[in-house]
N, CA, C and O atoms as a Maestro MAE file, in Angstrom:
{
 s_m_m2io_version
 :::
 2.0.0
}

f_m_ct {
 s_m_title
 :::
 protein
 m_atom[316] {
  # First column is atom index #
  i_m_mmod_type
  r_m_x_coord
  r_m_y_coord
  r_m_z_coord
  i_m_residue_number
  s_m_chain_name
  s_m_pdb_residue_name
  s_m_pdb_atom_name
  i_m_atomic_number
  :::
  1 25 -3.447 -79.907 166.089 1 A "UNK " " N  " 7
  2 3 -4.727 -79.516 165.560 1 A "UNK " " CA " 6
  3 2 -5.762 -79.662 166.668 1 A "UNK " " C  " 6
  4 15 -5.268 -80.369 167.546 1 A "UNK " " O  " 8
  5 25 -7.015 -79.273 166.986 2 A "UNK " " N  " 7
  6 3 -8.145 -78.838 167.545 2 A "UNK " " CA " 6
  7 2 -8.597 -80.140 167.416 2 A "UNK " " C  " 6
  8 15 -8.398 -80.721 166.349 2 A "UNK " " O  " 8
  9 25 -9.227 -80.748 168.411 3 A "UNK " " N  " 7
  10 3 -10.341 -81.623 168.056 3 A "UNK " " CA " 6
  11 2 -11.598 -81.023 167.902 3 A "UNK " " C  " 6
  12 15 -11.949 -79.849 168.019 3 A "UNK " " O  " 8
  13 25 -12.395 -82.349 167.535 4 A "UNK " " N  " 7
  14 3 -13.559 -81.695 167.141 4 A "UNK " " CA " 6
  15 2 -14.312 -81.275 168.606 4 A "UNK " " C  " 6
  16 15 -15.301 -80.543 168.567 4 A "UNK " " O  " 8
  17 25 -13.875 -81.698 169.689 5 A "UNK " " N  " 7
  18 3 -14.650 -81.665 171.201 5 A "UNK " " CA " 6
  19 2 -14.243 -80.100 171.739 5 A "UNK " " C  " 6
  20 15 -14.928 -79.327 172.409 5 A "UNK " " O  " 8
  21 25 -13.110 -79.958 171.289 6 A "UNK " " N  " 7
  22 3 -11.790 -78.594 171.729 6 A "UNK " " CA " 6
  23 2 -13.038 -77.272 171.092 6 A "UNK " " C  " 6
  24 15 -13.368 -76.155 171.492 6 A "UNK " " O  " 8
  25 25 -13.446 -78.175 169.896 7 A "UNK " " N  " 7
  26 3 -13.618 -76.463 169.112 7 A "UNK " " CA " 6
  27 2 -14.942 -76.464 169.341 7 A "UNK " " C  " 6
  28 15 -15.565 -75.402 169.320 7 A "UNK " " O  " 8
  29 25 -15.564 -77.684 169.596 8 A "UNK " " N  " 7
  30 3 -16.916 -77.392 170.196 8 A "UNK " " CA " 6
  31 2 -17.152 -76.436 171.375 8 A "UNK " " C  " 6
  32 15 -18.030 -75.574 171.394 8 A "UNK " " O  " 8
  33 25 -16.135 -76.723 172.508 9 A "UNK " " N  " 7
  34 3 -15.863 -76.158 173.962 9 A "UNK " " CA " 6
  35 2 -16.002 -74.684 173.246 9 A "UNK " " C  " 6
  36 15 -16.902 -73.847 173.315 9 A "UNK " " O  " 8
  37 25 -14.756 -74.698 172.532 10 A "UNK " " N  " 7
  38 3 -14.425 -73.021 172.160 10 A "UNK " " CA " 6
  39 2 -15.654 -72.615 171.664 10 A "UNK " " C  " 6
  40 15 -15.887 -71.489 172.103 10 A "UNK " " O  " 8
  41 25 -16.836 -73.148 170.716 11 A "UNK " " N  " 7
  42 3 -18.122 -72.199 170.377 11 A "UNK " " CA " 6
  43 2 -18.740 -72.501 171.293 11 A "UNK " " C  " 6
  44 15 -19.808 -71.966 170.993 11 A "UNK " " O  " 8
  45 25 -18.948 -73.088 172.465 12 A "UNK " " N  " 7
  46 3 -19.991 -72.809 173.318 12 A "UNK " " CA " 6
  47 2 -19.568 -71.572 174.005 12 A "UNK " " C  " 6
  48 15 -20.309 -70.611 174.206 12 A "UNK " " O  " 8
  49 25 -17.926 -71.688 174.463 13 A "UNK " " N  " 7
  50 3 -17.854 -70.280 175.339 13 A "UNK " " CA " 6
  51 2 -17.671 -68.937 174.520 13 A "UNK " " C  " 6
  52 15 -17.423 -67.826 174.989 13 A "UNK " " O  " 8
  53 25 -17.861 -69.311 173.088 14 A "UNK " " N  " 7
  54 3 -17.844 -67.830 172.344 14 A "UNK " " CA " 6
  55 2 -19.034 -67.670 172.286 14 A "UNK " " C  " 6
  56 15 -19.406 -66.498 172.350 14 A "UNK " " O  " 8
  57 25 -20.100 -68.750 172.144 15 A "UNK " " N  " 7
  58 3 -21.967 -68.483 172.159 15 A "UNK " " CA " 6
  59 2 -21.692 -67.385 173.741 15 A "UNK " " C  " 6
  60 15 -21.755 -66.156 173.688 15 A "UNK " " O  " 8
  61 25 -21.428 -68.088 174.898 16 A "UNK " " N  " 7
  62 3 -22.168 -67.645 176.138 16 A "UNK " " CA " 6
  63 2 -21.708 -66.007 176.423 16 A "UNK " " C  " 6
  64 15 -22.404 -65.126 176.927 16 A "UNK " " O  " 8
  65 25 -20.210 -65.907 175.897 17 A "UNK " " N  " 7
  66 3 -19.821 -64.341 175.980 17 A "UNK " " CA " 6
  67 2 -20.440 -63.809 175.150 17 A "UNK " " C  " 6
  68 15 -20.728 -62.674 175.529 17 A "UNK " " O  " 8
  69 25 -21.093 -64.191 173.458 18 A "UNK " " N  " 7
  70 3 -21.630 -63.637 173.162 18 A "UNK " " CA " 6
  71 2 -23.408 -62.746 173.346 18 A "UNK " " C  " 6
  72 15 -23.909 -61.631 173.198 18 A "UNK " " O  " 8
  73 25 -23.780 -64.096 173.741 19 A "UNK " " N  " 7
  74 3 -25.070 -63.880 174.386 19 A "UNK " " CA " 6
  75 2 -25.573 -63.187 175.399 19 A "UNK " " C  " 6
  76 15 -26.729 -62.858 175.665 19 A "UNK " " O  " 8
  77 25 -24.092 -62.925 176.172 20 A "UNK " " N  " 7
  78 3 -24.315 -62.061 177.476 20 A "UNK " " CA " 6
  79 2 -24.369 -60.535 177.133 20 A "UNK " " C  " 6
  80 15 -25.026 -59.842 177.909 20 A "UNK " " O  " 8
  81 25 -23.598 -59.752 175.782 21 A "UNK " " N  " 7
  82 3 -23.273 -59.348 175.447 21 A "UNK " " CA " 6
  83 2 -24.229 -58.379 174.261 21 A "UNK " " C  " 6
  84 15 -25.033 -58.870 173.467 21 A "UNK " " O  " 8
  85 25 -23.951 -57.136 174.369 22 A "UNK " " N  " 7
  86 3 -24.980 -56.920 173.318 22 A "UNK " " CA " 6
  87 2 -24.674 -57.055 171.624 22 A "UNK " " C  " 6
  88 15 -25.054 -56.306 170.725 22 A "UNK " " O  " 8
  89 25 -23.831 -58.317 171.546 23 A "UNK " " N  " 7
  90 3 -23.618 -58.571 170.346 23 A "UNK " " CA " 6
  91 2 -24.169 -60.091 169.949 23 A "UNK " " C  " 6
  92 15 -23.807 -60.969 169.166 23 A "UNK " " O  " 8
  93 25 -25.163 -59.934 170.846 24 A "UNK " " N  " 7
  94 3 -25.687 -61.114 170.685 24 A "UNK " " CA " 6
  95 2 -26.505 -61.435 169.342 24 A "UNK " " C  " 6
  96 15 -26.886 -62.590 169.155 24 A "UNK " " O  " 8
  97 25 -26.756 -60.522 168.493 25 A "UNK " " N  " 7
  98 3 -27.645 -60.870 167.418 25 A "UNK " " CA " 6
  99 2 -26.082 -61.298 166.189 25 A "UNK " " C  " 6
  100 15 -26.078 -62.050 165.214 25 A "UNK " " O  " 8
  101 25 -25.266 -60.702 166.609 26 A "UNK " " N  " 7
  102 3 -24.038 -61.122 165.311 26 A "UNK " " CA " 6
  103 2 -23.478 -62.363 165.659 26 A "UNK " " C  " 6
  104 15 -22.486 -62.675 165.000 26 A "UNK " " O  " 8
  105 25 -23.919 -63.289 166.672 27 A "UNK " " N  " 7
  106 3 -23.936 -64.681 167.204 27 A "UNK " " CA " 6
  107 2 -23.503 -65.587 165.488 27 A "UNK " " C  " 6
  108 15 -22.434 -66.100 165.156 27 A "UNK " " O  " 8
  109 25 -25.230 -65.448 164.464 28 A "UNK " " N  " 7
  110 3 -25.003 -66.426 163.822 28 A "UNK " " CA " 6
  111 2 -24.227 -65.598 162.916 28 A "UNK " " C  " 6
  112 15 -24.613 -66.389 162.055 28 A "UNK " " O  " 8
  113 25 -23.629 -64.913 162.383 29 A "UNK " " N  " 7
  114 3 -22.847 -64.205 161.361 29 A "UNK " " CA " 6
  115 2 -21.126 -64.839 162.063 29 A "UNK " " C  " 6
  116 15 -20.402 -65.314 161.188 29 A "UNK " " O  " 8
  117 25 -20.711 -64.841 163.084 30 A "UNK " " N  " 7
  118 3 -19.535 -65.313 163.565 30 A "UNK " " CA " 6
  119 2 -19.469 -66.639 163.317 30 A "UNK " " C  " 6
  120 15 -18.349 -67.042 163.004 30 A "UNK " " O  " 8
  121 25 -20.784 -67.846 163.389 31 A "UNK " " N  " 7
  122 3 -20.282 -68.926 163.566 31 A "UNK " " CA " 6
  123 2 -20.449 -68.432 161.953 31 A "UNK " " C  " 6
  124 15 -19.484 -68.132 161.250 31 A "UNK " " O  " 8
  125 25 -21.784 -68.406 161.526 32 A "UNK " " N  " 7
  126 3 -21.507 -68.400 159.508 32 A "UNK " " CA " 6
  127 2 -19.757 -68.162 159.338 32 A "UNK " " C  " 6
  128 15 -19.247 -69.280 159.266 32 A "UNK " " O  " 8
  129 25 -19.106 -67.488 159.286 33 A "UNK " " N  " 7
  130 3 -17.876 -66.952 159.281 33 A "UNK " " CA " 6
  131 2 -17.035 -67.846 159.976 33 A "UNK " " C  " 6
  132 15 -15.987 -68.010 159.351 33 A "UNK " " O  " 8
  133 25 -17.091 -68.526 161.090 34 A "UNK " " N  " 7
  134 3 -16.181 -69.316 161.245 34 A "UNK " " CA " 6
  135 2 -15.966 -70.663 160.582 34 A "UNK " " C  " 6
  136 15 -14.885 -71.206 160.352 34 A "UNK " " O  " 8
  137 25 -17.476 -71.209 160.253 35 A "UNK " " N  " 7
  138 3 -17.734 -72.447 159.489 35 A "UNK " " CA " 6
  139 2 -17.008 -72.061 158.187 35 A "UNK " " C  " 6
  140 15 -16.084 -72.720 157.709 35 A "UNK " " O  " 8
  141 25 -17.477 -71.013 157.698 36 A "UNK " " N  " 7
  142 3 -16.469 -70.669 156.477 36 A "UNK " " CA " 6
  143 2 -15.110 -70.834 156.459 36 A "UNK " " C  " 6
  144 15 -14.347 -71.604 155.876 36 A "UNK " " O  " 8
  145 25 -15.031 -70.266 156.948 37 A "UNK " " N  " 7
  146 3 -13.080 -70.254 157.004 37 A "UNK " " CA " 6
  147 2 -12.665 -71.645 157.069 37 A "UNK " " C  " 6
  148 15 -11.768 -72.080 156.347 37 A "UNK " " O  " 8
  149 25 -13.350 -72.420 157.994 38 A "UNK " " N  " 7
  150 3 -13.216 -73.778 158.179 38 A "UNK " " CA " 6
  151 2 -13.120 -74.750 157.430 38 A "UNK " " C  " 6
  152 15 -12.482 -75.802 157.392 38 A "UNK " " O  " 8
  153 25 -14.361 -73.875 156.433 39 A "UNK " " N  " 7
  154 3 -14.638 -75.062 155.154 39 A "UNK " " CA " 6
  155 2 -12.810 -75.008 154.281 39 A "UNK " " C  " 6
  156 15 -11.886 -75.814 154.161 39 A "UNK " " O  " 8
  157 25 -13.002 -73.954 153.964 40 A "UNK " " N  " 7
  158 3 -12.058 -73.325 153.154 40 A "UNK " " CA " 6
  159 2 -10.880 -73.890 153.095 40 A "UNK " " C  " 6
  160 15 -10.311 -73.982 152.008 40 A "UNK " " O  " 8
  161 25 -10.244 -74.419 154.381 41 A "UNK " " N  " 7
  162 3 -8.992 -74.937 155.042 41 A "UNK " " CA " 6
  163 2 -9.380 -76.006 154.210 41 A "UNK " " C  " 6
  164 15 -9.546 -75.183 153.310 41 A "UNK " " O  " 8
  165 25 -9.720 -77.216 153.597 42 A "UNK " " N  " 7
  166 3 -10.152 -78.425 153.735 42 A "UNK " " CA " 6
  167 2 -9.375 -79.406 154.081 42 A "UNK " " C  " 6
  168 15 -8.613 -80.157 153.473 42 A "UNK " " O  " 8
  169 25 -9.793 -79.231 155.490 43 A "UNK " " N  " 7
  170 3 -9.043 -80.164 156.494 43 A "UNK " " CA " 6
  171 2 -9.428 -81.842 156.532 43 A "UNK " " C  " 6
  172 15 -10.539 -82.314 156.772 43 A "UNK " " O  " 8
  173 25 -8.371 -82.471 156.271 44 A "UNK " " N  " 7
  174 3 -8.750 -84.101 156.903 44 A "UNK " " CA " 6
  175 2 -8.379 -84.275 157.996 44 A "UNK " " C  " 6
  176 15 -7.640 -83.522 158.631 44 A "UNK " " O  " 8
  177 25 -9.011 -85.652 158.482 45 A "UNK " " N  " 7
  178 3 -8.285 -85.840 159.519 45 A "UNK " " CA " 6
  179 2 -7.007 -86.924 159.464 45 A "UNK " " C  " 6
  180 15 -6.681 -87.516 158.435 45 A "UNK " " O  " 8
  181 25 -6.549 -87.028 160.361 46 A "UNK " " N  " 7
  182 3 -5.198 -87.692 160.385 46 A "UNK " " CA " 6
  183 2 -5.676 -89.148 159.890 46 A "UNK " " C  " 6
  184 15 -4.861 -89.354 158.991 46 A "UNK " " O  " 8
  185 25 -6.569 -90.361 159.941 47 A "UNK " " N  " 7
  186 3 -6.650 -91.223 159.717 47 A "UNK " " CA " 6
  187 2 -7.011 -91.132 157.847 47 A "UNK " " C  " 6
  188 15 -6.717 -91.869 156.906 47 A "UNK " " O  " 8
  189 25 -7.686 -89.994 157.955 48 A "UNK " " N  " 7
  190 3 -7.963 -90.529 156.472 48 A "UNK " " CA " 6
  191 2 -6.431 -89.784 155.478 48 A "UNK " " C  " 6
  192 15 -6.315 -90.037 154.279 48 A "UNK " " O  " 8
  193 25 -5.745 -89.190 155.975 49 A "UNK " " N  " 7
  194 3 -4.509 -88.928 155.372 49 A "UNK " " CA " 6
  195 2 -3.519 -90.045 155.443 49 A "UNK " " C  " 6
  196 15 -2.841 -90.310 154.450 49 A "UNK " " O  " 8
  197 25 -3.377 -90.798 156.694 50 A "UNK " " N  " 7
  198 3 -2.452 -91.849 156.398 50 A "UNK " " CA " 6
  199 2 -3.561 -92.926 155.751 50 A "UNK " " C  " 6
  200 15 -2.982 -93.982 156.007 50 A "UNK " " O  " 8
  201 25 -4.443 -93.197 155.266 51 A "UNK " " N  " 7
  202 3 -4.844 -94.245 154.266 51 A "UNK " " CA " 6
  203 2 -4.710 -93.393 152.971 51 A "UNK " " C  " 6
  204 15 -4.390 -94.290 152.191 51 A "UNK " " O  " 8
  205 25 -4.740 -92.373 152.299 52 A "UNK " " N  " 7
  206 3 -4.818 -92.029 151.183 52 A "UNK " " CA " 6
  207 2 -2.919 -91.847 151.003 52 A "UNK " " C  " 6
  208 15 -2.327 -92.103 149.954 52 A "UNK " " O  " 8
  209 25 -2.319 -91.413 152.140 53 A "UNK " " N  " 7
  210 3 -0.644 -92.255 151.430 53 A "UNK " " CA " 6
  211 2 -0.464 -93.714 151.223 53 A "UNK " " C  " 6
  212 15 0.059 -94.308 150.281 53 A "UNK " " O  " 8
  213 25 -1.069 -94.206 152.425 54 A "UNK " " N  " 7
  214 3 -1.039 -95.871 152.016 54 A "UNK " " CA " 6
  215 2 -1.111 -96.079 150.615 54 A "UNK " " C  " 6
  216 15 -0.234 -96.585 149.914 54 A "UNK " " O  " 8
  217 25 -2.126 -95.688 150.286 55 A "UNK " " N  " 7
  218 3 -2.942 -96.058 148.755 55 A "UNK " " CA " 6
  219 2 -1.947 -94.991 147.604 55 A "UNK " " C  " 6
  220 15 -1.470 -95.363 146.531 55 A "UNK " " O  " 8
  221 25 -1.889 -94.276 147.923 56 A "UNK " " N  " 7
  222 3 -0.411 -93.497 147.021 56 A "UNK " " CA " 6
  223 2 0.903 -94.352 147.366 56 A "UNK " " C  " 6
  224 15 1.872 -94.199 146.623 56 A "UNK " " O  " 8
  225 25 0.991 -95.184 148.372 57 A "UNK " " N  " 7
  226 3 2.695 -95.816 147.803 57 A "UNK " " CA " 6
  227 2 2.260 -97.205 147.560 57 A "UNK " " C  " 6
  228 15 3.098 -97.924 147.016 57 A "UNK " " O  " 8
  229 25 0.893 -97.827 147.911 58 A "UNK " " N  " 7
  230 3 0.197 -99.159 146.929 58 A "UNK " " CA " 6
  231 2 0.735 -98.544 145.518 58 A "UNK " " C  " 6
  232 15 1.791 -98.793 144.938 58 A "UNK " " O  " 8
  233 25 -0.243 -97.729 145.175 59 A "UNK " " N  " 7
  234 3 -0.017 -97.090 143.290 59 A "UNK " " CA " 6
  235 2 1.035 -97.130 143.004 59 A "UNK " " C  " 6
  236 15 1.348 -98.048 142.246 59 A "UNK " " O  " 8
  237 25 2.016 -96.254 143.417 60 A "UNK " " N  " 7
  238 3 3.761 -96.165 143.325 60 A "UNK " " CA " 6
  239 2 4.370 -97.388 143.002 60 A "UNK " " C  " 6
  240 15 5.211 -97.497 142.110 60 A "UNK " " O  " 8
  241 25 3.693 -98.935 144.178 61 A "UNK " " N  " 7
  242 3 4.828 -99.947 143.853 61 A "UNK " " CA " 6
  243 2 4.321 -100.986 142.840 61 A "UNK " " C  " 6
  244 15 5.045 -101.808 142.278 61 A "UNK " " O  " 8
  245 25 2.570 -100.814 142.618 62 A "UNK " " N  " 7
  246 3 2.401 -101.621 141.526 62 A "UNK " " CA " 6
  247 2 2.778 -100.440 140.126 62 A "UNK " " C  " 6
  248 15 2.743 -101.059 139.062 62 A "UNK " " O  " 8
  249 25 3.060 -99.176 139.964 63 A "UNK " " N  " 7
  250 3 3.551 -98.979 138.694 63 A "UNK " " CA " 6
  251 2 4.330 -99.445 138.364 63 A "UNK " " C  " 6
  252 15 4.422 -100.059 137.301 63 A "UNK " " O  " 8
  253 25 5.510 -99.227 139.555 64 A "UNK " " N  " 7
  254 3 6.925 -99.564 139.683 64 A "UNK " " CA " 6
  255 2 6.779 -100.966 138.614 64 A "UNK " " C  " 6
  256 15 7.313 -101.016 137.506 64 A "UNK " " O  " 8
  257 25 5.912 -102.099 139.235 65 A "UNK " " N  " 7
  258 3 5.825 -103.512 138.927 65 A "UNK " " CA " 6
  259 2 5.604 -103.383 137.634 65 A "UNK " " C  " 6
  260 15 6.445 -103.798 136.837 65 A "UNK " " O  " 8
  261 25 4.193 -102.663 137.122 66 A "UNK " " N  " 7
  262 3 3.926 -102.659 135.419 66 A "UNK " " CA " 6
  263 2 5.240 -102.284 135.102 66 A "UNK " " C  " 6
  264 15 6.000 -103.017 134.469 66 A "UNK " " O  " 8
  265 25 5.604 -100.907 135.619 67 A "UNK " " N  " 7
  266 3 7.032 -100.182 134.075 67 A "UNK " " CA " 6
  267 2 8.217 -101.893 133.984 67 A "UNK " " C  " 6
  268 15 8.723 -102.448 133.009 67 A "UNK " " O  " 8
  269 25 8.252 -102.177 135.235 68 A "UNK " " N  " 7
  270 3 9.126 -103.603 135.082 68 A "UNK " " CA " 6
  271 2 8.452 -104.590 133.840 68 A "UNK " " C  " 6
  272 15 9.060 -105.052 132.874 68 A "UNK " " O  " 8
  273 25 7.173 -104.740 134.142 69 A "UNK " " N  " 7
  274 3 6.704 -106.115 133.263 69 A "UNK " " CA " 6
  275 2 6.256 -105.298 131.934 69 A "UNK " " C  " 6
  276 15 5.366 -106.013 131.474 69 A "UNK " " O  " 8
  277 25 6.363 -104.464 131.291 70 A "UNK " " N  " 7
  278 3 6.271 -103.138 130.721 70 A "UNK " " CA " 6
  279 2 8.098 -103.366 129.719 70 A "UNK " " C  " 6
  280 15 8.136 -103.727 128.543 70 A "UNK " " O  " 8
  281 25 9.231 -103.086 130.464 71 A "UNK " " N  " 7
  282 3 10.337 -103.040 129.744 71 A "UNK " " CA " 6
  283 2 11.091 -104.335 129.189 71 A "UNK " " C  " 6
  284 15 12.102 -104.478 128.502 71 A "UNK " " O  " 8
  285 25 10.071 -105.325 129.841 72 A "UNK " " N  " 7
  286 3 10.708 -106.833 130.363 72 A "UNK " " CA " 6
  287 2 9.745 -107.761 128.622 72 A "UNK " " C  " 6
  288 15 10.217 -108.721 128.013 72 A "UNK " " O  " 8
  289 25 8.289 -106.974 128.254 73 A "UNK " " N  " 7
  290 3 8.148 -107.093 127.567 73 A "UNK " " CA " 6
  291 2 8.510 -106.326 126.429 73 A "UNK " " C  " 6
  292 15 7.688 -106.705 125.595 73 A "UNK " " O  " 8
  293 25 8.893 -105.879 126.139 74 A "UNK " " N  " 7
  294 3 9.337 -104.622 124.992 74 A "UNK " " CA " 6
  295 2 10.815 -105.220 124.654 74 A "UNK " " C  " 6
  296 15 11.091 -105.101 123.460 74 A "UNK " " O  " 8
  297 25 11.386 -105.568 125.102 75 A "UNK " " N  " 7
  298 3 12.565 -106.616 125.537 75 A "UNK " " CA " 6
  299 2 12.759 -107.495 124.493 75 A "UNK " " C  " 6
  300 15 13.548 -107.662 123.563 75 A "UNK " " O  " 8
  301 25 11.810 -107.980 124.944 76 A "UNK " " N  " 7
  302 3 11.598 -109.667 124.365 76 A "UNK " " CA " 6
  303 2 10.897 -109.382 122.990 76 A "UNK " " C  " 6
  304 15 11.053 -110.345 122.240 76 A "UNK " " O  " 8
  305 25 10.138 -108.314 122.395 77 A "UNK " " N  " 7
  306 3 9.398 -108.360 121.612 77 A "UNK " " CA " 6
  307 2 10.659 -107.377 120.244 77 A "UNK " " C  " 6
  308 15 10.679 -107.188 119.028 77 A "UNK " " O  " 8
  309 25 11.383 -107.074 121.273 78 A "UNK " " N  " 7
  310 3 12.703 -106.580 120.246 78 A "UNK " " CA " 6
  311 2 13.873 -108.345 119.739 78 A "UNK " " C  " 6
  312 15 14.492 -108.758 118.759 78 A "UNK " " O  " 8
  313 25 13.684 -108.620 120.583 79 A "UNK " " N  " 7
  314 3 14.639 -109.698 120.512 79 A "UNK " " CA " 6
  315 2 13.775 -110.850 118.919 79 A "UNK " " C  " 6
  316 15 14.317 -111.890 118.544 79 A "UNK " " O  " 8
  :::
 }
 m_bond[315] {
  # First column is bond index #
  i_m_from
  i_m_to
  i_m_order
  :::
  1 1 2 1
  2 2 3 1
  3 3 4 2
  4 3 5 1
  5 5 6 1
  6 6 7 1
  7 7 8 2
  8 7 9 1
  9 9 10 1
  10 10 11 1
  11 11 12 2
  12 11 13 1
  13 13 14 1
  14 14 15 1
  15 15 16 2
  16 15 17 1
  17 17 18 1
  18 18 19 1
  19 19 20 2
  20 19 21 1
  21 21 22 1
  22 22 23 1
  23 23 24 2
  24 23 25 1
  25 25 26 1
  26 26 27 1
  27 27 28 2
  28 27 29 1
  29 29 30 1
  30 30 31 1
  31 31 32 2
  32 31 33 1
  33 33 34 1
  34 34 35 1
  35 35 36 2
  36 35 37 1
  37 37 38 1
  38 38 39 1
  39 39 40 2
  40 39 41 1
  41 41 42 1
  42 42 43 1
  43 43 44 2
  44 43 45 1
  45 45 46 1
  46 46 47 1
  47 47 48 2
  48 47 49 1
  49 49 50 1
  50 50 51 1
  51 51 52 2
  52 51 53 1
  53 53 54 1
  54 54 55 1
  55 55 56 2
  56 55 57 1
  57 57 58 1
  58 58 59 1
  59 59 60 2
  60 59 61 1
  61 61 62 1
  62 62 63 1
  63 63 64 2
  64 63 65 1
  65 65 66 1
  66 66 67 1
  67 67 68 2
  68 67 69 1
  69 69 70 1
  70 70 71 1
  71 71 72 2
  72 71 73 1
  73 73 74 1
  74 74 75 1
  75 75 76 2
  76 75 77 1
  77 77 78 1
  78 78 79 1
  79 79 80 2
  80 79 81 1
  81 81 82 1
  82 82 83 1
  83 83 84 2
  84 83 85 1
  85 85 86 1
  86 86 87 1
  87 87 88 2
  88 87 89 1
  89 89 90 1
  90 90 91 1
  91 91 92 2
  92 91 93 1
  93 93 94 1
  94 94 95 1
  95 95 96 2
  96 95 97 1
  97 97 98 1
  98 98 99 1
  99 99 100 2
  100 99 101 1
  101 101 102 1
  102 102 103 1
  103 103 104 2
  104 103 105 1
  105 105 106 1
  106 106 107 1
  107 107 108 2
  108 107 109 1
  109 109 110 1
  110 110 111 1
  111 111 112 2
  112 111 113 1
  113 113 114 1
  114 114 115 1
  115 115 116 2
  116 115 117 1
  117 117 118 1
  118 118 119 1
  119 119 120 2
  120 119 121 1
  121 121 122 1
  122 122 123 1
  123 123 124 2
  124 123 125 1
  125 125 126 1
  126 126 127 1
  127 127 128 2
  128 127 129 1
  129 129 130 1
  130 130 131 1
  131 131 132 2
  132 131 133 1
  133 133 134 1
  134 134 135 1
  135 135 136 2
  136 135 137 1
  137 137 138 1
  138 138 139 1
  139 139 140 2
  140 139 141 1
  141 141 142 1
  142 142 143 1
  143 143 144 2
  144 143 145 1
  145 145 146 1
  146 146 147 1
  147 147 148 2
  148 147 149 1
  149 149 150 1
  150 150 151 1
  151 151 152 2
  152 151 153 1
  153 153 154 1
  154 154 155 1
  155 155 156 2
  156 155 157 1
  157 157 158 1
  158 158 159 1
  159 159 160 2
  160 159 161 1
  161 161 162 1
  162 162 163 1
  163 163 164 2
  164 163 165 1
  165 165 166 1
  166 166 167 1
  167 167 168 2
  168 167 169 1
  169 169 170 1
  170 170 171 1
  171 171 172 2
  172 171 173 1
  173 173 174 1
  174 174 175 1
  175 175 176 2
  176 175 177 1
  177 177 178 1
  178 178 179 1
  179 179 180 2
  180 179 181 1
  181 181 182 1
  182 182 183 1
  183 183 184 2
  184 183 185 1
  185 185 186 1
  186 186 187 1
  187 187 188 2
  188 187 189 1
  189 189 190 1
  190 190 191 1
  191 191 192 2
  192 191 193 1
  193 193 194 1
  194 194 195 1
  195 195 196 2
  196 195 197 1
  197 197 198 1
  198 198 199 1
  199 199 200 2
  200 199 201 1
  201 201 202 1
  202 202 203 1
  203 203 204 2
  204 203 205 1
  205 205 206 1
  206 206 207 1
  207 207 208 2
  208 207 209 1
  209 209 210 1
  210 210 211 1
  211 211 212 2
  212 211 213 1
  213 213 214 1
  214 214 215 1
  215 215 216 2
  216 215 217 1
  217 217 218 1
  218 218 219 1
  219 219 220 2
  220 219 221 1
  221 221 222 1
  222 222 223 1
  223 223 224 2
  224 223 225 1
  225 225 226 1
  226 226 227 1
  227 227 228 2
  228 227 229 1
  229 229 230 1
  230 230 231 1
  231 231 232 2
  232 231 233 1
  233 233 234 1
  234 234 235 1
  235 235 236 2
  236 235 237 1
  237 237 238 1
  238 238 239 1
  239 239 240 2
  240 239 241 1
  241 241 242 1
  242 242 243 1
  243 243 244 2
  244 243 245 1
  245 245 246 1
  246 246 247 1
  247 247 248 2
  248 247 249 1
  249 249 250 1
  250 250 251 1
  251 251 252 2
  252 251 253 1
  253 253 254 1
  254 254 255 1
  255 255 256 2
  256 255 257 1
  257 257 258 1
  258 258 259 1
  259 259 260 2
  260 259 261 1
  261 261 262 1
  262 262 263 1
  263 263 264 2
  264 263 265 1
  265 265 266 1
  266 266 267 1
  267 267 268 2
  268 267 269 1
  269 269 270 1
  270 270 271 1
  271 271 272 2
  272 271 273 1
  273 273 274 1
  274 274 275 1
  275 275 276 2
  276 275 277 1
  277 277 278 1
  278 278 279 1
  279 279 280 2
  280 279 281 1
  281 281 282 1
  282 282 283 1
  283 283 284 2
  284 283 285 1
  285 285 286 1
  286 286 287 1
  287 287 288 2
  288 287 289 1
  289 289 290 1
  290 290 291 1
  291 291 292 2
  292 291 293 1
  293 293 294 1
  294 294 295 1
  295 295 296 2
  296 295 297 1
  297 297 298 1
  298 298 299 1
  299 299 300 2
  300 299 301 1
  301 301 302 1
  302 302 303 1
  303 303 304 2
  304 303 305 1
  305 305 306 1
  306 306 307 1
  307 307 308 2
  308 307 309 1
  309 309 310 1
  310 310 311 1
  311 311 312 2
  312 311 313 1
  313 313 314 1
  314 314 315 1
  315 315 316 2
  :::
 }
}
């Protein structure tokens, strides 16, 4: 993936070809359009994806624990 420094580089040198260029007034319609697309993706970044699995296999092993203390009582309340 792009860092955020990478894709900065990349719109400055798409600003300067653009500007040189007589397409310089469709400048803000490209970035509008690229920010879009961008949004659209909804990209995380890598740190906040490995904490939101963290926290999805936390959840996973305390269910795990309730359905245990869960069958362990149901158990006993048959007995």
């Amino acid at each position: 993936m792009l860092s955020s420094e990478k894709l900065n580089e990349l719109s400055i040198k798409i600003k300067e070809i653009i500007s040189s260029s007589p397409l310089g007034d469709a400048e803000k319609n490209i970035h509008a359009l690229l920010k879009g697309a961008l949004t659209k993706l909804e990209l995380v970044t890598r740190e906040e994806f490995d904490v939101q699995a963290e926290v999805l296999r936390s959840t996973k092993e305390k269910l795990s624990q309730l359905e245990t203390k869960l069958a362990e009582l149901e158990a006993r309340q048959k007995n």
